[in-house]
C-alpha positions in Angstrom: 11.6 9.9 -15.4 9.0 8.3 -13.2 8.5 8.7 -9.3 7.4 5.6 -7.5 6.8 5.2 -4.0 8.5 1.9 -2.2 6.4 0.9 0.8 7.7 -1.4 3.6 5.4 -3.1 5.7 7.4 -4.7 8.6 6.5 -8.3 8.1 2.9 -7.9 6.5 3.6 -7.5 2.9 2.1 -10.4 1.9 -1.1 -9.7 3.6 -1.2 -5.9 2.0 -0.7 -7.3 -1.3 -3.7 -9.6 -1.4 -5.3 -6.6 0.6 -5.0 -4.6 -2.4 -5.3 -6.9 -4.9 -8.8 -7.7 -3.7 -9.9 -4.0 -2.9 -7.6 -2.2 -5.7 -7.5 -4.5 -8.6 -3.7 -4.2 -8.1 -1.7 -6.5 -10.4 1.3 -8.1 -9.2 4.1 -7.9 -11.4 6.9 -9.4 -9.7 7.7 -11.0 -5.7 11.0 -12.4 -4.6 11.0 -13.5 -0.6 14.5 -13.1 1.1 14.4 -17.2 0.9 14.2 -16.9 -2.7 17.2 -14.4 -3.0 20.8 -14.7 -3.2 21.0 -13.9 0.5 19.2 -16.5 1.7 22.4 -18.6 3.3 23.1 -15.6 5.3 20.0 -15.0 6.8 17.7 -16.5 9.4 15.2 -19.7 8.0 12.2 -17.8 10.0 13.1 -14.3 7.1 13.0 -16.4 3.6 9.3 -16.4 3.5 9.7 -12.5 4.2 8.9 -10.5 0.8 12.2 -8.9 -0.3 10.9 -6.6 -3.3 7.2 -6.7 -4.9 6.2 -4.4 -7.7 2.6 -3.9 -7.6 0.3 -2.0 -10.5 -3.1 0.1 -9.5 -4.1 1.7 -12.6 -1.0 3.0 -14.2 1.0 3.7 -11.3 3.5 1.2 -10.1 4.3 0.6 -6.8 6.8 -1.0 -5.0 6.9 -2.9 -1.9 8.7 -5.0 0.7 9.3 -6.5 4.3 12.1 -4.7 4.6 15.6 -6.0 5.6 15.5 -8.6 8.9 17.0 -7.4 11.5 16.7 -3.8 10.7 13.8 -1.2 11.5 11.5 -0.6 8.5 11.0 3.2 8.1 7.6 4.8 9.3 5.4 5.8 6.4 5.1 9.4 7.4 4.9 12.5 5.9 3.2 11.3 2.6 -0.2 9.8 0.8 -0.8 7.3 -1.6 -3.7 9.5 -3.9 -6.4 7.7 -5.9 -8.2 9.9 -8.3 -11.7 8.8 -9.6 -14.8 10.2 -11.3 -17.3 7.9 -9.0 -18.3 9.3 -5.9 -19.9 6.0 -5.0 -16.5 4.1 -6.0 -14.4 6.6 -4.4 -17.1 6.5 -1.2 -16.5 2.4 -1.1 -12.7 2.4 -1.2 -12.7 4.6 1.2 -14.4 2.3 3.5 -13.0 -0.4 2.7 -9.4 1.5 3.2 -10.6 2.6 6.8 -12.0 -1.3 8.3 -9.1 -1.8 10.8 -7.1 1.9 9.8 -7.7 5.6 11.1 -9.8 7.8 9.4 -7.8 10.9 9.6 -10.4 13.0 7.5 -13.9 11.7 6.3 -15.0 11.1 2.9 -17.4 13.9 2.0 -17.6 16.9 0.2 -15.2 19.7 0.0 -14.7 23.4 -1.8 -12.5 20.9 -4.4 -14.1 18.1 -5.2 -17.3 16.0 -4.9 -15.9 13.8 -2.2 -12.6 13.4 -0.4 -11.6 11.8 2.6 -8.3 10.6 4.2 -7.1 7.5 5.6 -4.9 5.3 7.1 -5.7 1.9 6.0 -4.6 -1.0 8.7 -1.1 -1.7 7.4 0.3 2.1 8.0 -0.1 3.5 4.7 -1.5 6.8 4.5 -4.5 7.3 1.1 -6.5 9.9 0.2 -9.6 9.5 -2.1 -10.3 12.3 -4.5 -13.5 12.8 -7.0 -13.8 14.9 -9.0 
């Protein structure tokens, strides 16, 4: 059994994919836009180039993502944290950063009773991260 978290980002997929392919390494495994899909007679011209489902890789963790459905309100990413683990505090010091140009830094990256450096952040498409090194 595996747990992966689905993250919809409301019309900026696209841009938090290359987002994270640039800062994360992330490898993209497979993209379908609602044009591309089945559905695409029955829904608006301005939704094909919308993503419909993305799986994404960082690491060994696979995540999926999408637009979300037109016409319908994506759900809020609340509640929850995408966690990256690392051994480099100066690695897990730059993603951070990186993470929190145009987010919230909800709890700065420094050190703690647990590890060497942690922080938390909400990076500027909504999705909640915190940075752990131990």
């Amino acid at each position: 059994m595996q747990v992966q978290p689905y993250l919809f980002f409301n019309g900026q997929c696209a841009q938090a994919l290359a987002f994270y392919q640039q800062l994360l390494g992330a490898r993209l495994n497979f993209k379908q836009t609602f044009g591309e899909s089945p559905m695409a007679a029955d829904l608006p011209a301005e939704s094909h180039g919308l993503i419909m489902h993305a799986n994404f890789s960082v690491g060994d963790s696979q995540i999926m993502a999408s637009d979300g459905m037109p016409g319908q309100t994506c759900p809020e990413m609340q509640g929850c944290a995408l966690t990256i683990g690392l051994n480099n505090l100066a690695k897990g010091e730059q993603l951070f950063n990186a993470l929190a140009e145009g987010g919230k830094i909800c709890m700065p990256f420094e050190k703690t009773f647990w590890a060497r450096g942690f922080g938390n952040v909400t990076d500027r498409f909504g999705v909640n991260w915190m940075i752990n090194v131990e």
